[in-house]
MARRO-370041 format. One record per residue (C-alpha): residue number from 1; residue in one letter; chain; x, y, z. Coordinates in Angstrom, 2 decimals, padded with zeros to 5 digits. Layout:
+-----+-----+-------+---------+---------+---------+
|   n | res | chain |      px |      py |      pz |
+-----+-----+-------+---------+---------+---------+
| NUM |   A |     A |       X |       Y |       Z |
...
+-----+-----+-------+---------+---------+---------+
END
This chain:
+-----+-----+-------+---------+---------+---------+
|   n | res | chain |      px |      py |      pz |
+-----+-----+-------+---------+---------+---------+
|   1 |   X |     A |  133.41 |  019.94 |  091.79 |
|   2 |   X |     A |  130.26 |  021.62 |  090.84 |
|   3 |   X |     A |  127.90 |  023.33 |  093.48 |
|   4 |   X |     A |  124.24 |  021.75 |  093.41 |
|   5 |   X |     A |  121.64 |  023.18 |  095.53 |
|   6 |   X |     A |  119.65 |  021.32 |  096.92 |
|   7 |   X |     A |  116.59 |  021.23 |  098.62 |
|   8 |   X |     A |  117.75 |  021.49 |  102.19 |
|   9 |   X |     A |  120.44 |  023.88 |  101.04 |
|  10 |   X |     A |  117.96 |  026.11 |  099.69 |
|  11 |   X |     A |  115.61 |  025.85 |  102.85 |
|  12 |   X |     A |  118.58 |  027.36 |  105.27 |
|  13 |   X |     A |  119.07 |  030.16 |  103.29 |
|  14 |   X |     A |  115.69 |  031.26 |  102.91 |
|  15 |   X |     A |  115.87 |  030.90 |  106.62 |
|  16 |   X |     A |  118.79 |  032.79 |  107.04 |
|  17 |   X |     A |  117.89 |  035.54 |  104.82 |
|  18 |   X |     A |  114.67 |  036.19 |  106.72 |
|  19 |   X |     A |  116.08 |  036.34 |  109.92 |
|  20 |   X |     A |  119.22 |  038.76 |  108.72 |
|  21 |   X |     A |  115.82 |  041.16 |  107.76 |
|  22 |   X |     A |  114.32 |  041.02 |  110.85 |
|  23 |   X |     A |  117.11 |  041.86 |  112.66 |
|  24 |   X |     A |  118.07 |  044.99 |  110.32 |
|  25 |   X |     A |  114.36 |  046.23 |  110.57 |
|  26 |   X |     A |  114.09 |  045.97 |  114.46 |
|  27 |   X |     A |  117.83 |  048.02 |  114.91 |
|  28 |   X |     A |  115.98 |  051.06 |  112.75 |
|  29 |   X |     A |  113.04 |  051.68 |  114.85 |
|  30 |   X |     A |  114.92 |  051.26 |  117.80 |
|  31 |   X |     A |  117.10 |  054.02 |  116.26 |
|  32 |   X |     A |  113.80 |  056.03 |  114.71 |
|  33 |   X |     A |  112.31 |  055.95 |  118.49 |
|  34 |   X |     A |  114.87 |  057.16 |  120.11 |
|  35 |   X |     A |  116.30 |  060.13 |  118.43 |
|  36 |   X |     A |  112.48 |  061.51 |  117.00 |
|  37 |   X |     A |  113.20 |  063.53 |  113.86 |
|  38 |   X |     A |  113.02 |  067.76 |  115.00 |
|  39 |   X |     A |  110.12 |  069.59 |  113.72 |
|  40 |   X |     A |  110.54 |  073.09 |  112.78 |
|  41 |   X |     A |  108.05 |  075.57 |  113.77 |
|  42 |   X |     A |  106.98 |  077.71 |  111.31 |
|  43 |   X |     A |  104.74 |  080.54 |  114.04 |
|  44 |   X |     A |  106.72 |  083.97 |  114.81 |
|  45 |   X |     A |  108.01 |  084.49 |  118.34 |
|  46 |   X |     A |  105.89 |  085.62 |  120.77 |
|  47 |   X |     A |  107.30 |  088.69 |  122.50 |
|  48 |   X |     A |  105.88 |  089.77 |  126.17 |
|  49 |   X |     A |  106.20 |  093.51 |  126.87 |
|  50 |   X |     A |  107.66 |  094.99 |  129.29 |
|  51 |   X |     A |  105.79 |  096.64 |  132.25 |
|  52 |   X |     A |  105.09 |  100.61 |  132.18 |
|  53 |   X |     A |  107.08 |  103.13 |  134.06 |
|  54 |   X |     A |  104.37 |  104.24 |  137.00 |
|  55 |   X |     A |  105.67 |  108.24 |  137.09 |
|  56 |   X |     A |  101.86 |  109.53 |  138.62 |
|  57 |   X |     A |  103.08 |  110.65 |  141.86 |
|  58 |   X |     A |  101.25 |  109.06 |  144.84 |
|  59 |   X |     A |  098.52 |  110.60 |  146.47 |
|  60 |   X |     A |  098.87 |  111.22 |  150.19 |
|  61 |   X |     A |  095.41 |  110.82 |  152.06 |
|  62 |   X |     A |  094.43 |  113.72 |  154.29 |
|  63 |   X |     A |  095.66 |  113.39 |  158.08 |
|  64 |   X |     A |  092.31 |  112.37 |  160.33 |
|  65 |   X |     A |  091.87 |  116.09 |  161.50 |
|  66 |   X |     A |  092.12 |  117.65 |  158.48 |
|  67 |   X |     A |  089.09 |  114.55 |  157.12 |
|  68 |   X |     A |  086.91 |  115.24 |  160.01 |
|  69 |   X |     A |  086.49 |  118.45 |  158.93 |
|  70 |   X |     A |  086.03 |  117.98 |  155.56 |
|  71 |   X |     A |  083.36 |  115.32 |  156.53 |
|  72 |   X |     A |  081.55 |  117.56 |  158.94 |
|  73 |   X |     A |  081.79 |  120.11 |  156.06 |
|  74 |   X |     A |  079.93 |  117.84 |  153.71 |
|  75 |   X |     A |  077.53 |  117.20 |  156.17 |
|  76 |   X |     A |  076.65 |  120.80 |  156.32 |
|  77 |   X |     A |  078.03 |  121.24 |  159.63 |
|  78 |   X |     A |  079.66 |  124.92 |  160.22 |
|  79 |   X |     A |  082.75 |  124.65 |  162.25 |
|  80 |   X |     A |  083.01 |  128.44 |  162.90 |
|  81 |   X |     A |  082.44 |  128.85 |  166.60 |
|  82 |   X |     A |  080.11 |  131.05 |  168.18 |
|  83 |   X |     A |  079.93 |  133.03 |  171.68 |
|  84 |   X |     A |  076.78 |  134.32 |  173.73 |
|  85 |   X |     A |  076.31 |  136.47 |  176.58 |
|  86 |   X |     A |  072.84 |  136.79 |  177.99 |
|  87 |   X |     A |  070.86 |  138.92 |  181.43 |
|  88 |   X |     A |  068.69 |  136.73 |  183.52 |
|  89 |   X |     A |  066.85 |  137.66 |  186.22 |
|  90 |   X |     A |  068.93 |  137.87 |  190.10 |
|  91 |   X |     A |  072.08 |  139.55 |  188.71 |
|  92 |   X |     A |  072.93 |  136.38 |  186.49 |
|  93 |   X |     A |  074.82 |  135.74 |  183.39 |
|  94 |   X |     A |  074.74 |  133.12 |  181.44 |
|  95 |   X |     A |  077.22 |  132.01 |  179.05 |
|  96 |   X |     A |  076.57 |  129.25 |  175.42 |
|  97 |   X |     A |  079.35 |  128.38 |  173.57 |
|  98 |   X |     A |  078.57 |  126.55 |  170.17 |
|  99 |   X |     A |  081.87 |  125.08 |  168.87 |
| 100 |   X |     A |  080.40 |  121.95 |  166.78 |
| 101 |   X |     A |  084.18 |  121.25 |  165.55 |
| 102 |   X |     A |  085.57 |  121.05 |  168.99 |
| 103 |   X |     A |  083.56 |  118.37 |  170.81 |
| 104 |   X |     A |  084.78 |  116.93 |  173.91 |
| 105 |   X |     A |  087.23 |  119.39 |  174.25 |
| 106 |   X |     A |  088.58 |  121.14 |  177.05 |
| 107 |   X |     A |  088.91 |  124.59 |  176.37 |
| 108 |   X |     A |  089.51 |  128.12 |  178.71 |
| 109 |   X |     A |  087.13 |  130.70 |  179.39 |
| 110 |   X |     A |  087.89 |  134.29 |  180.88 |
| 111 |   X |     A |  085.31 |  136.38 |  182.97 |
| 112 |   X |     A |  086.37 |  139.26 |  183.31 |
| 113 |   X |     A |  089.74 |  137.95 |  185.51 |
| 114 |   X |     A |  088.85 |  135.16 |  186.37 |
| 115 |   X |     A |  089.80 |  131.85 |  184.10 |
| 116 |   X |     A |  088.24 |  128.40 |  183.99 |
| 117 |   X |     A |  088.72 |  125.15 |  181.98 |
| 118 |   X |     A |  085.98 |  123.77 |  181.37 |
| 119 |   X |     A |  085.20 |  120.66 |  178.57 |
| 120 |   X |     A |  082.57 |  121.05 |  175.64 |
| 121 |   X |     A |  080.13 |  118.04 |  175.16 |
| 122 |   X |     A |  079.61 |  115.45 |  172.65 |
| 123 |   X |     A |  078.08 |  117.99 |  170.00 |
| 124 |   X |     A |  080.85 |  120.67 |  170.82 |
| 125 |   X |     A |  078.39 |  123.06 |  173.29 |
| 126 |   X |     A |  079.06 |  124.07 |  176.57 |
| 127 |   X |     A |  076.68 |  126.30 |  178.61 |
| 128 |   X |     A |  076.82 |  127.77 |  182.65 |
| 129 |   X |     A |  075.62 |  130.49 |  184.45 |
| 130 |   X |     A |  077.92 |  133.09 |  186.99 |
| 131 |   X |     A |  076.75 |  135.79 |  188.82 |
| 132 |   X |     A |  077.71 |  139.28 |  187.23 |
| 133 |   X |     A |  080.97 |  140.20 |  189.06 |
| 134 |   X |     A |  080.52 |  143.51 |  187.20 |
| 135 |   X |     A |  078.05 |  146.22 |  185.92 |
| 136 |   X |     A |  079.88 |  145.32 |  182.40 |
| 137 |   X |     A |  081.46 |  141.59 |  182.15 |
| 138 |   X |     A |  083.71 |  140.31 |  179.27 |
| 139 |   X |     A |  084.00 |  136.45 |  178.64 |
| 140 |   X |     A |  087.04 |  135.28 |  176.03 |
| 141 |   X |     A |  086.74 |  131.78 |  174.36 |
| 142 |   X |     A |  090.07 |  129.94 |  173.57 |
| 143 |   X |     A |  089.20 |  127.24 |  171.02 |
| 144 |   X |     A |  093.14 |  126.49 |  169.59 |
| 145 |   X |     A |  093.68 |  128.94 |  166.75 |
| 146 |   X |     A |  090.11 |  130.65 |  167.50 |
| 147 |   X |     A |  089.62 |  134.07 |  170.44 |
| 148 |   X |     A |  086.02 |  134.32 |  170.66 |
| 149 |   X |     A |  085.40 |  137.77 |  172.87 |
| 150 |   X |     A |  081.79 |  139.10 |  174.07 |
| 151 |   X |     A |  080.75 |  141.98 |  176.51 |
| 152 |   X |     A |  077.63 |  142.88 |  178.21 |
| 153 |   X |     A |  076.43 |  145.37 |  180.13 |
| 154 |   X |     A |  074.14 |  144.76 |  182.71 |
| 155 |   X |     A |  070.91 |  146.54 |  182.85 |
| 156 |   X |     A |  070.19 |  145.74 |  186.28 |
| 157 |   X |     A |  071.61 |  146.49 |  189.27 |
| 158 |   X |     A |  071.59 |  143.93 |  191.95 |
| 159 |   X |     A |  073.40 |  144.04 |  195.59 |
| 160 |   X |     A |  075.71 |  141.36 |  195.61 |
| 161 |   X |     A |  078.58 |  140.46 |  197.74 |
| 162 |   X |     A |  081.38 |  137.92 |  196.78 |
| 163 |   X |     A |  083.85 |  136.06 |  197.83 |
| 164 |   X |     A |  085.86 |  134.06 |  195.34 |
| 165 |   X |     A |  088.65 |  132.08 |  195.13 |
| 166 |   X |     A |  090.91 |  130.48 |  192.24 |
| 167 |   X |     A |  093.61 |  127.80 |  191.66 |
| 168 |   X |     A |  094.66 |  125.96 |  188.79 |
| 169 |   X |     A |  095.02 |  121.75 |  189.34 |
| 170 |   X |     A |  093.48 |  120.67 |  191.99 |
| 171 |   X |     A |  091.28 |  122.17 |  194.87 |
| 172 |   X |     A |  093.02 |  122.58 |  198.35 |
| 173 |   X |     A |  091.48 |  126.00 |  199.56 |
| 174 |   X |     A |  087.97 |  126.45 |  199.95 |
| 175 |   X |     A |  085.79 |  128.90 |  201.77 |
| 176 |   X |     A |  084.03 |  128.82 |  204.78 |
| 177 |   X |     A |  081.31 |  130.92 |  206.31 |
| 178 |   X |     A |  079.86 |  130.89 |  209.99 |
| 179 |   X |     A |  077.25 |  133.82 |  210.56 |
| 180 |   X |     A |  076.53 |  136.21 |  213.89 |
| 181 |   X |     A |  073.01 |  136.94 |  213.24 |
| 182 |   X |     A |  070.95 |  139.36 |  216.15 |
| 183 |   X |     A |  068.06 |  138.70 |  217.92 |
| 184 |   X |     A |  066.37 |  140.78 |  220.44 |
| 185 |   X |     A |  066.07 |  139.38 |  224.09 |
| 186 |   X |     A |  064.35 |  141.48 |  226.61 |
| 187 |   X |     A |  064.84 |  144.77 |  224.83 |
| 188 |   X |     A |  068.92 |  144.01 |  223.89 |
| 189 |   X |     A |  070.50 |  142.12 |  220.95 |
| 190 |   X |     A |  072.89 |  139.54 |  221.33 |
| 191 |   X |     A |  074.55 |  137.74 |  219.01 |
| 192 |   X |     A |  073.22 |  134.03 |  217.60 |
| 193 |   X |     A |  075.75 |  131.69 |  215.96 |
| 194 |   X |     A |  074.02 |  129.82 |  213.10 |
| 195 |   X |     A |  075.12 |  126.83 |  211.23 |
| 196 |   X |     A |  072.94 |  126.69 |  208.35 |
| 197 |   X |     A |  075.17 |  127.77 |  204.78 |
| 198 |   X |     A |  074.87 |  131.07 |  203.89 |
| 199 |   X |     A |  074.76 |  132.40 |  200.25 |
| 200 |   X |     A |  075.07 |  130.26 |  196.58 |
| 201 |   X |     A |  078.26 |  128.74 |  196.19 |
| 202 |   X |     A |  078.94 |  128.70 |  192.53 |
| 203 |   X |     A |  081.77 |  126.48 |  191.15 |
| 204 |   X |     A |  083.71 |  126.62 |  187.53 |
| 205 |   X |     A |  086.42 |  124.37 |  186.07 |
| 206 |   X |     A |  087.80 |  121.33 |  185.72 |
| 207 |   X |     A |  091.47 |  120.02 |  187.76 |
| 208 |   X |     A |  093.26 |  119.54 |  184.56 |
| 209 |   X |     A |  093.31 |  123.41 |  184.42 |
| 210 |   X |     A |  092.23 |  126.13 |  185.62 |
| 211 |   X |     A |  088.90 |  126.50 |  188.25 |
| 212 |   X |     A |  087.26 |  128.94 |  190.48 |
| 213 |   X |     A |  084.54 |  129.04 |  193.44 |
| 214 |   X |     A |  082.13 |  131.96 |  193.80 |
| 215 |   X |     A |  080.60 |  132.23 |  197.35 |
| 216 |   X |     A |  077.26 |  134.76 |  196.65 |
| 217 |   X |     A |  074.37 |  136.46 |  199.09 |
| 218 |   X |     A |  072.76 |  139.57 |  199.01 |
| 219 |   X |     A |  074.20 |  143.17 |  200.28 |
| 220 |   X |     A |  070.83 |  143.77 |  202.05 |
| 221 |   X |     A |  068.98 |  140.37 |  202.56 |
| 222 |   X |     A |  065.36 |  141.73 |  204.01 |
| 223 |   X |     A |  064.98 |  141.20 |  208.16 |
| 224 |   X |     A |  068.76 |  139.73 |  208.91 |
| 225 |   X |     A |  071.39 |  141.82 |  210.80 |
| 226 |   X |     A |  074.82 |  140.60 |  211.87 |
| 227 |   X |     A |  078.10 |  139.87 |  210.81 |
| 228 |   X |     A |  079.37 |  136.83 |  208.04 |
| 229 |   X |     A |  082.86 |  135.59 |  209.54 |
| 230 |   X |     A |  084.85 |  134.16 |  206.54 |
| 231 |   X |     A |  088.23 |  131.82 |  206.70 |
| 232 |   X |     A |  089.97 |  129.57 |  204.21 |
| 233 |   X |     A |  090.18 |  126.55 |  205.12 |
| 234 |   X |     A |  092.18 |  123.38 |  203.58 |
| 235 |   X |     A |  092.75 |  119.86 |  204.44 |
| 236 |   X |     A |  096.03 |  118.26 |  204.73 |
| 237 |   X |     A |  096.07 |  115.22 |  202.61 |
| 238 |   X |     A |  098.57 |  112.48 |  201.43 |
| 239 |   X |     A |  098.96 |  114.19 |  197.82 |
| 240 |   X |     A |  099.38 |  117.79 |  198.89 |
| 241 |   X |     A |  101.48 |  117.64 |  202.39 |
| 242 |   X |     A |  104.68 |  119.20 |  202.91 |
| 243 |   X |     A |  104.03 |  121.16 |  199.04 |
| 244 |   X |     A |  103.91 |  124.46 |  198.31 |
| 245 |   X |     A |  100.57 |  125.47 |  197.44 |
| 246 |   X |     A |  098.94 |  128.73 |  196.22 |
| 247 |   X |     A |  095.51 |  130.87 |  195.07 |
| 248 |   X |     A |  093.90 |  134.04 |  194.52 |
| 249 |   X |     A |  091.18 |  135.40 |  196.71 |
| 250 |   X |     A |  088.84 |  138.05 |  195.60 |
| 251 |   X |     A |  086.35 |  139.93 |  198.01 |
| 252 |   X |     A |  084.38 |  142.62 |  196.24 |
| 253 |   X |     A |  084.92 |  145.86 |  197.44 |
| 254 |   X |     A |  083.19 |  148.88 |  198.72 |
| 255 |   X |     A |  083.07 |  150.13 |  195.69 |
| 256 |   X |     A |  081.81 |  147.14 |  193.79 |
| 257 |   X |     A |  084.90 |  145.85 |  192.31 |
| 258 |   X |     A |  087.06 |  142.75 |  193.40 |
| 259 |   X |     A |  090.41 |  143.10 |  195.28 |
| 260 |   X |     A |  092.61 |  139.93 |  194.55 |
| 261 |   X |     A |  094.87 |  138.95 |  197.37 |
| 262 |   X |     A |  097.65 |  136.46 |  196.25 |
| 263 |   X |     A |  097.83 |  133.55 |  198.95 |
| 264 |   X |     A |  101.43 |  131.29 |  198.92 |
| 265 |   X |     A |  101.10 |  128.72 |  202.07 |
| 266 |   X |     A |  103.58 |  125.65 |  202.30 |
| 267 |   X |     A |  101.34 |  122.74 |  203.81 |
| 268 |   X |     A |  101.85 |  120.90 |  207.43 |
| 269 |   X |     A |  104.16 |  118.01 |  206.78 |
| 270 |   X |     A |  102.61 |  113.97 |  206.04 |
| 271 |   X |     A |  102.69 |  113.71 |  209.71 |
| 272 |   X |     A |  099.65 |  115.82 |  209.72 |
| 273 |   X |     A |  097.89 |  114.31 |  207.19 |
| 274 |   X |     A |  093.78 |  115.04 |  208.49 |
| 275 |   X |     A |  094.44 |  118.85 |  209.90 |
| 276 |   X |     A |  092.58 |  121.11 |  208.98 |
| 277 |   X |     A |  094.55 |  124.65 |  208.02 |
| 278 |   X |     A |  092.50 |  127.67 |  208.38 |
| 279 |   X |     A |  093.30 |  130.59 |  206.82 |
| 280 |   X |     A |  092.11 |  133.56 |  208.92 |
| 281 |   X |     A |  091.88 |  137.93 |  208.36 |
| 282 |   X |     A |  092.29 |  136.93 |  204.43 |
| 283 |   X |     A |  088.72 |  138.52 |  204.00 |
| 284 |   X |     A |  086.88 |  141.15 |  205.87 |
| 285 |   X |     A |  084.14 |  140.06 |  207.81 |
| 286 |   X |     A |  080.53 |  140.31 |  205.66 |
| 287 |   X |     A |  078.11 |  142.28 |  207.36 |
| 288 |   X |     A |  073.97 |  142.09 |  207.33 |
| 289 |   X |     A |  072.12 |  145.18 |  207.72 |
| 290 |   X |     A |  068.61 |  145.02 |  207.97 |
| 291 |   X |     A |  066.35 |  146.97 |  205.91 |
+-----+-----+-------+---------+---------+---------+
END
């Protein structure tokens, strides 16, 4: 039997043919979008270096001393330390100390044999005035590494008496003075206790070291006769009772120079804190002879 197309016939499989094309065409772009086609890339790697080996050796910054210095220095500030001994008038020295690398210091100073700690300011000075102990003093600086070391003689001569006494810490021993002066009363002398201080008391140093007291008054003083009784005297307190305790006491002698006289005393016990301790026959009794 012979196939005849016919119109319907025909129809489906145009139908057919265009749908089978569709299809085919939508499976390759689903296939096209999913697995994108790879590019190759026709630019040269780019290589990143490695970092440098540091080998400069590090440079340690100057301790703070050792800037301050160098910064005073550029200033124009000399830190070499200076000493001077000068003569006033009254049998008086008087001691400047210039140390502008040592400010607010404490530092020790030697008259003669006596020794003080005393503190520089805020621009490293430090000045005081003594009476001459001697017809030639010496006075030694310790600044750390630095002896500075002055003499002076003494062109006057001035009739002095002293009385001194030194410690190192804290004061406990101090002197005291009561005077016999003489007054006439119907053609005899008899002798008149008076209260009033006698002589310059003159003080050095500082409790975190060494300190000294210098009781002054003239040989001779014009119109007074009698006789200068001097003690020690100390106060028993919370802080030093029951301890052993010691000084030096100096008296100048007859021949101008001071006589030291060691003192070791063990203090009343903390039942007696208030007493007073007095010291007697450690000097020999002052005495005024009118002119």
């Amino acid at each position: 039997m012979a196939f005849t197309w016919t119109p319907r016939l025909r129809l489906g499989m145009t139908i057919s043919a265009a749908f089978l094309l569709a299809l085919l065409s939508g499976q390759i772009m689903q296939s096209n979008w999913s697995n994108p086609p790879i590019e190759v890339l026709s630019q040269p790697p780019v290589v990143i270096p490695s970092s440098p080996v540091v080998t400069a050796r590090l440079q340690i910054p100057p301790s703070l001393g050792d800037r301050i210095l160098e910064t005073r220095a550029e200033r124009g500030v000399s830190c070499a330390p200076s000493l001077e001994l000068s003569e006033t008038p009254g049998g008086l020295l008087d001691v400047a100390i210039q140390a502008a690398c040592h400010r607010a210091e404490l530092i020790d100073v030697t008259v003669n044999e006596l020794t003080a700690t005393v503190r520089t300011d805020a621009h490293g000075q430090h000045t005081f005035r003594l009476p001459a102990l001697a017809e030639t003093v010496a006075v030694t600086v310790s600044l750390g590494a630095h002896i500075l070391t002055e003499k002076l003689s003494l062109s006057q001569n001035v009739e002095l008496q002293h009385v001194i006494l030194a410690w190192k810490g804290g004061q406990i021993f101090s002197v005291r003075t009561t005077t016999y002066a003489t007054a006439a009363d119907a053609g005899r002398t008899i002798p008149v206790l008076q209260t009033a201080p006698v002589g310059v008391l003159t003080q050095l140093g500082s409790e975190r070291g060494h300190a000294f007291e210098i009781l002054s008054f003239p040989a001779r003083p014009p119109g007074a006769q009698g006789v200068i009784r001097l003690t020690v005297e100390a106060e028993v307190t919370e802080a030093n009772c029951g301890q052993d305790v010691s000084t030096l006491a100096y008296q100048t002698g007859y021949s101008g120079k001071l006589r030291p006289t060691e003192i070791d005393y063990t203090m009343p016990g903390c039942d007696r804190v208030g007493d007073i301790v007095r010291l007697q026959n450690l000097f020999r009794d002052m005495r005024l002879a009118a002119r």
